[in-house]
C-alpha positions, 0 to 999 in steps of 0.5 A: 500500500502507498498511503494514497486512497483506493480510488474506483473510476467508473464509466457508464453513459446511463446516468441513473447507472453512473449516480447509483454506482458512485453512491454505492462504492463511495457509502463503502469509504472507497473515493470514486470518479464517475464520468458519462464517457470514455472522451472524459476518462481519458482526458482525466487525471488516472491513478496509477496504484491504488484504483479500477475501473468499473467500465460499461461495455456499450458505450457512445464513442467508443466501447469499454474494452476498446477504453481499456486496450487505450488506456493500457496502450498508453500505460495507463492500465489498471484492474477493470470490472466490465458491466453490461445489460447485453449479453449477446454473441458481441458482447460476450466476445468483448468481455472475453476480450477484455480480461476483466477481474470480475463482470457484472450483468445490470442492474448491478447494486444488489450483487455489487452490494454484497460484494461491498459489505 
């Protein structure tokens, strides 16, 4: 541990989503960095210990894991939790791709609840 606080960035256009999932992480004591799209994460200040990412495969510009290949390919990479409602052939092929720690289907607070408490 470095002394600095664990910080969760999340990602995810659906508003409701984003507003709920920083409630939830943030009630656990964790400081959490929400952002409506991959434009605004990127050009973000990004923790390099001490953080992930809860990123939301669909997303407008461009998807979660083209997000997390950017952000590694840049030397920004960090542990990431893929959420989406989809659970189509595309989707599924994307959250192979993405290696993700965990992957959660939406809606997420319950599961995510649990896993925090």
């Amino acid at each position: 541990m470095t002394g600095e606080p664990s910080v969760v960035l999340i990602v995810d256009d659906d508003a409701s989503v984003l507003r709920s999932l920083r409630r939830l992480i943030g009630a656990a004591g964790l400081e959490v960095r929400a952002f409506a799209g991959p434009r605004q994460l990127v050009a973000a200040e990004i923790p390099r210990t001490n953080a992930c990412l809860v990123l939301d495969v669909n997303l407008p510009e461009i998807n979660g894991v083209e997000l997390l290949e950017r952000l590694a390919d840049s030397g920004r990479s960090l542990p990431a939790m893929m959420i989406t409602l989809r659970s189509d052939a595309r989707t599924q092929s994307l959250l192979i791709r993405s290696h993700a720690a965990a992957i959660l289907f939406k809606p997420v607070v319950t599961p995510l609840k649990r896993a925090l408490c």
